[in-house]
N, CA, C and O atoms as a GROMACS GRO file, in nm:
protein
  268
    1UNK      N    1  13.596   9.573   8.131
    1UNK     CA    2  13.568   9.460   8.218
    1UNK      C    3  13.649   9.337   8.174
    1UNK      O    4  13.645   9.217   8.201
    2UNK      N    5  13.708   9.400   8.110
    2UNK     CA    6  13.809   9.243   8.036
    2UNK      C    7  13.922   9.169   8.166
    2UNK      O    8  13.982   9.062   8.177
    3UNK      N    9  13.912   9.262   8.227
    3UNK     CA   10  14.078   9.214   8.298
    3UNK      C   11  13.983   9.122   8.410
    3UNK      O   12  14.041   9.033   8.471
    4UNK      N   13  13.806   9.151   8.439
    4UNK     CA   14  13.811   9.075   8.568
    4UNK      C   15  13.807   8.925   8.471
    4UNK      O   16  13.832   8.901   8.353
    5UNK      N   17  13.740   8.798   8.651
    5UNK     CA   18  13.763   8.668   8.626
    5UNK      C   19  13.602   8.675   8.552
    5UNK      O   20  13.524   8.769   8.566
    6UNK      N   21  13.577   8.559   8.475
    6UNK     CA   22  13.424   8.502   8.461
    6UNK      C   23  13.316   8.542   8.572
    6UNK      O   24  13.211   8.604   8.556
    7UNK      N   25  13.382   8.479   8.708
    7UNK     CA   26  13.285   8.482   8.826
    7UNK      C   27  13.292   8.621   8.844
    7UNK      O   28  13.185   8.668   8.808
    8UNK      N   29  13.379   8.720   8.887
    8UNK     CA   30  13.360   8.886   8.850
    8UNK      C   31  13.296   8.960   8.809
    8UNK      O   32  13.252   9.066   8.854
    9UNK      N   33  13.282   8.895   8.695
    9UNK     CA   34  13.211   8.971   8.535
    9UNK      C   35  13.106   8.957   8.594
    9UNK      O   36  13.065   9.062   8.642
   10UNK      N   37  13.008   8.823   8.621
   10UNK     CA   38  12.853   8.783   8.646
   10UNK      C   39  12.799   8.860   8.747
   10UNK      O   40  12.695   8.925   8.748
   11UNK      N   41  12.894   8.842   8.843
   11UNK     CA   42  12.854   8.929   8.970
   11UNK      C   43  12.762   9.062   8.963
   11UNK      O   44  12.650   9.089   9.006
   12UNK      N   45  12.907   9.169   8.851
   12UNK     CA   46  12.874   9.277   8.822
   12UNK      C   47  12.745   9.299   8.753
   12UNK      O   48  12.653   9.372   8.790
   13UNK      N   49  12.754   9.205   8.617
   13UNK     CA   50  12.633   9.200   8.552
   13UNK      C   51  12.498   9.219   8.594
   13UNK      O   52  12.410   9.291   8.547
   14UNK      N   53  12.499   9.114   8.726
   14UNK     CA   54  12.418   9.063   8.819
   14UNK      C   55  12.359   9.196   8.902
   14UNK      O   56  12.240   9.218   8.923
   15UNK      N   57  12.460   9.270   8.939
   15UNK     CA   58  12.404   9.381   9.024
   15UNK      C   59  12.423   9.506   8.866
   15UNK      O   60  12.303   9.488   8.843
   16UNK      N   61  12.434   9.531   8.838
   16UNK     CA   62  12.388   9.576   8.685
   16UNK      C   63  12.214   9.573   8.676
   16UNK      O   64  12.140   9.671   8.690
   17UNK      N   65  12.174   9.434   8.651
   17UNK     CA   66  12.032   9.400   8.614
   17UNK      C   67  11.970   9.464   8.701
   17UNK      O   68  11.900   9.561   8.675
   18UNK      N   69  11.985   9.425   8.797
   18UNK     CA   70  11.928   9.424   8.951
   18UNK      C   71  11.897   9.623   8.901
   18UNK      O   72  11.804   9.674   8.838
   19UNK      N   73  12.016   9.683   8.960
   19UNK     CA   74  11.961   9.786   8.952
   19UNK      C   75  11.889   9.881   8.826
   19UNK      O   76  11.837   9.993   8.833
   20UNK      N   77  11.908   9.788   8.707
   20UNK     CA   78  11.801   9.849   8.573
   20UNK      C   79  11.652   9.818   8.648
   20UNK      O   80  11.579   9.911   8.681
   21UNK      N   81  11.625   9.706   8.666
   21UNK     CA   82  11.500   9.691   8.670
   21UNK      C   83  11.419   9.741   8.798
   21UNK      O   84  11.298   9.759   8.813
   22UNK      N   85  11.548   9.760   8.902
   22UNK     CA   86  11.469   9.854   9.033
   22UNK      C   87  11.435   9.988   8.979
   22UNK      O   88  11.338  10.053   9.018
   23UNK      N   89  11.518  10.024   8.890
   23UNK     CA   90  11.508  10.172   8.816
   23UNK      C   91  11.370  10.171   8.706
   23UNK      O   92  11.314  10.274   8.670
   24UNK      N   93  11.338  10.061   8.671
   24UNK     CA   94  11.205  10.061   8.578
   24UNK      C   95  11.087  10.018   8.644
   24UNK      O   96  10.973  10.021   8.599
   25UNK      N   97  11.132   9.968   8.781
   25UNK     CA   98  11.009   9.980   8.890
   25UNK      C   99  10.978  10.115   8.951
   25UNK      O  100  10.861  10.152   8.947
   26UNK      N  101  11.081  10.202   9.014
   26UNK     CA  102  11.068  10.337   9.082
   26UNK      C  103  10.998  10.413   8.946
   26UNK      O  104  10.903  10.489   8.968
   27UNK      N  105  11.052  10.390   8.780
   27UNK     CA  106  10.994  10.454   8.680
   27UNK      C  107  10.854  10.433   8.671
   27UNK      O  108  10.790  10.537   8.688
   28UNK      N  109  10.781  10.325   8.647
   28UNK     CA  110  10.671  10.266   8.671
   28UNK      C  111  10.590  10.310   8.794
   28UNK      O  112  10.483  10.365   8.768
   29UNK      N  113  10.626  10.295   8.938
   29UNK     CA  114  10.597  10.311   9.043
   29UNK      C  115  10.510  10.475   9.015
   29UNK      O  116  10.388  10.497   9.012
   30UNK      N  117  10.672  10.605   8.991
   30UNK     CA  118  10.616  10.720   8.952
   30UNK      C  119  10.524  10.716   8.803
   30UNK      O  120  10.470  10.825   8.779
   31UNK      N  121  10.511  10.662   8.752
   31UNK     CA  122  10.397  10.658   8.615
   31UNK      C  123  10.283  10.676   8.665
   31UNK      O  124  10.205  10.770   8.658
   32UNK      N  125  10.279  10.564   8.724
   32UNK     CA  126  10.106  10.558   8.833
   32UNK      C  127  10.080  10.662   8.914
   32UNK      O  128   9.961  10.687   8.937
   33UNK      N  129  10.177  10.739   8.971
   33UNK     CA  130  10.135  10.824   9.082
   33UNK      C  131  10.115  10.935   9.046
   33UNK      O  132  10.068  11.018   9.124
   34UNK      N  133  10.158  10.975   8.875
   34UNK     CA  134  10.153  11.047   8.820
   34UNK      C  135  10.045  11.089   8.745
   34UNK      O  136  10.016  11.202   8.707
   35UNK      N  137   9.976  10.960   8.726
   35UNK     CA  138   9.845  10.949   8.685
   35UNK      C  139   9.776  10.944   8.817
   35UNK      O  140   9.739  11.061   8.831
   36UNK      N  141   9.741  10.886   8.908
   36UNK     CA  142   9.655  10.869   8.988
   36UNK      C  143   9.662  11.076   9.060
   36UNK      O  144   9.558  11.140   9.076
   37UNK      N  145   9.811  11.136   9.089
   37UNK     CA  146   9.785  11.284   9.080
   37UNK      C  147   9.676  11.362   8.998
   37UNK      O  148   9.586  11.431   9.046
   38UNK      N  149   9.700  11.337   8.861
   38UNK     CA  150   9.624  11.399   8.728
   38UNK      C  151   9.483  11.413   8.768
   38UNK      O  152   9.406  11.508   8.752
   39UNK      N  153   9.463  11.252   8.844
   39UNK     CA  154   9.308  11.215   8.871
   39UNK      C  155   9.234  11.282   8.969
   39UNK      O  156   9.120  11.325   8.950
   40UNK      N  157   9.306  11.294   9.085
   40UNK     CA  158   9.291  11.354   9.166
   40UNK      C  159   9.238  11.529   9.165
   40UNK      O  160   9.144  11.583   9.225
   41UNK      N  161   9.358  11.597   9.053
   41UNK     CA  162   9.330  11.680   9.037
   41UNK      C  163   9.185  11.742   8.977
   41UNK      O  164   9.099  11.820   9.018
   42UNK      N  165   9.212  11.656   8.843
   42UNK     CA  166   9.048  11.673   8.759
   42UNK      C  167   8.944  11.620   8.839
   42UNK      O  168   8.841  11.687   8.826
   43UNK      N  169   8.931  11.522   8.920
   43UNK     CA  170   8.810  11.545   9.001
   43UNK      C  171   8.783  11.670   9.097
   43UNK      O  172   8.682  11.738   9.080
   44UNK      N  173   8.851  11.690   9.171
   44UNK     CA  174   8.887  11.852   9.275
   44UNK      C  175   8.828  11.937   9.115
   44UNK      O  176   8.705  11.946   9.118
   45UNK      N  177   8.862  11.972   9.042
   45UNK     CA  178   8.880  12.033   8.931
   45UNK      C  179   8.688  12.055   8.903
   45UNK      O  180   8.611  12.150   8.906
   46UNK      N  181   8.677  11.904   8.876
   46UNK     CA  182   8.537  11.906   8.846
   46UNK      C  183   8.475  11.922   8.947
   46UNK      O  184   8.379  11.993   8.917
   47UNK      N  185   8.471  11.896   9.064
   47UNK     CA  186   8.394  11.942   9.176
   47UNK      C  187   8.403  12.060   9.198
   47UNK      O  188   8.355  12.086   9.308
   48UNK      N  189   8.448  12.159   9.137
   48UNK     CA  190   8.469  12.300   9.196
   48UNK      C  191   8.378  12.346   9.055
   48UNK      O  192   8.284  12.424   9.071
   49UNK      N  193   8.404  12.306   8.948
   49UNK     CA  194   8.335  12.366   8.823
   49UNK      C  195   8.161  12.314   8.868
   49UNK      O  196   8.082  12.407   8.847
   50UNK      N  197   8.094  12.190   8.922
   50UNK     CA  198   7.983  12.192   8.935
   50UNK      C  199   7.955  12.232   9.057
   50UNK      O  200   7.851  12.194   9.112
   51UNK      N  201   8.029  12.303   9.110
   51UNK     CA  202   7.953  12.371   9.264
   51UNK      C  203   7.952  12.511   9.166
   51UNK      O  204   7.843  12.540   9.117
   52UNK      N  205   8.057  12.590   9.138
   52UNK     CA  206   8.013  12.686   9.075
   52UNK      C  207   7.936  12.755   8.981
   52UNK      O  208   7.904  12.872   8.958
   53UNK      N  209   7.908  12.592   8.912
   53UNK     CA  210   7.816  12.610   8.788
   53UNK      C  211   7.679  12.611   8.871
   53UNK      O  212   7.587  12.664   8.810
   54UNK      N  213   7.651  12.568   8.986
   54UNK     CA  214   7.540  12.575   9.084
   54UNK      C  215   7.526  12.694   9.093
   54UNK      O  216   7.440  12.763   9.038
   55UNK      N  217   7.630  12.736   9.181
   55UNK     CA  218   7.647  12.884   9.204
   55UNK      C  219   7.552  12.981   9.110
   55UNK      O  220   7.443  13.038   9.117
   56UNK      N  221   7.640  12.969   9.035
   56UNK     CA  222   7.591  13.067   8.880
   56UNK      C  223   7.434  13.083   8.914
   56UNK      O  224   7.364  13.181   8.936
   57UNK      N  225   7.413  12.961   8.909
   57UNK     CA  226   7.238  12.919   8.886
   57UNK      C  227   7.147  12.989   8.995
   57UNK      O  228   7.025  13.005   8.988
   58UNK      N  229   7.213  13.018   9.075
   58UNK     CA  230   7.177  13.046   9.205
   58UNK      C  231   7.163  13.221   9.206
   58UNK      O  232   7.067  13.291   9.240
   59UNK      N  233   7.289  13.257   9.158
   59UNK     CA  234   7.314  13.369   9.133
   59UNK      C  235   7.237  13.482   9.004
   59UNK      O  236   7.203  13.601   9.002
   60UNK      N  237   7.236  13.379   8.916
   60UNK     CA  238   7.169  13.470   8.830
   60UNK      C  239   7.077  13.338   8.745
   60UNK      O  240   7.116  13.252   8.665
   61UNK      N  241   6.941  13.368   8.804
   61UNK     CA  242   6.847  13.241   8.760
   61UNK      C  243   6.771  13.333   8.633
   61UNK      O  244   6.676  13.281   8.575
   62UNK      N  245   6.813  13.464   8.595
   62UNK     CA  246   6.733  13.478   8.458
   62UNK      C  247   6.831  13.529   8.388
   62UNK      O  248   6.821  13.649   8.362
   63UNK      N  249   6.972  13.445   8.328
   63UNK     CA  250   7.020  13.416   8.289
   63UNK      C  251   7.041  13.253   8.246
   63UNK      O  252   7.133  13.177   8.277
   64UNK      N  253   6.953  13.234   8.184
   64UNK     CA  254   6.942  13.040   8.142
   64UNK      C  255   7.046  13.017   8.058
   64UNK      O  256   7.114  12.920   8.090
   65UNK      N  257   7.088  13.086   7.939
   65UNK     CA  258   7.165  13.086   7.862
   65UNK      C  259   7.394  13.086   7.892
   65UNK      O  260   7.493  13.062   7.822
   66UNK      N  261   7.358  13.138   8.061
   66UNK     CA  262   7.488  13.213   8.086
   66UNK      C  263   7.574  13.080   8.070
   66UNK      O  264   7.679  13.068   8.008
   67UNK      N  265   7.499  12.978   8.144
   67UNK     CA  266   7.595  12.816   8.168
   67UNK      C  267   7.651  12.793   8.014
   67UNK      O  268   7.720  12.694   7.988
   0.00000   0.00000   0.00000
């Protein structure tokens, strides 16, 4: 970058920054969605383990011990 002018250089710099920090927003952006997925899942997750753990109960009530 030596050969551009001062005003050149900044410019670049300028759209440089610009796109680091759009890139640590889209990074960020996916962090959250990545977590809020996780969440999603383990609830679905747990709602299926206490319907089945119902189940069970339902299924075999002289079995107290099976849960």
């Amino acid at each position: 970058m030596s050969h551009l002018t001062p005003e050149e250089r900044r410019i670049i710099e300028g759209v440089l920054m610009r796109q680091k920090e759009e890139e640590e927003q889209d990074h960020e952006i996916m962090r959250y969605a990545t977590v809020d997925y996780m969440l999603i899942i383990l609830h679905v997750l747990c709602e299926n383990f206490a319907s089945m753990t119902y189940r069970h109960v339902e299924i075999f009530p002289f079995f107290p011990n099976f849960l």
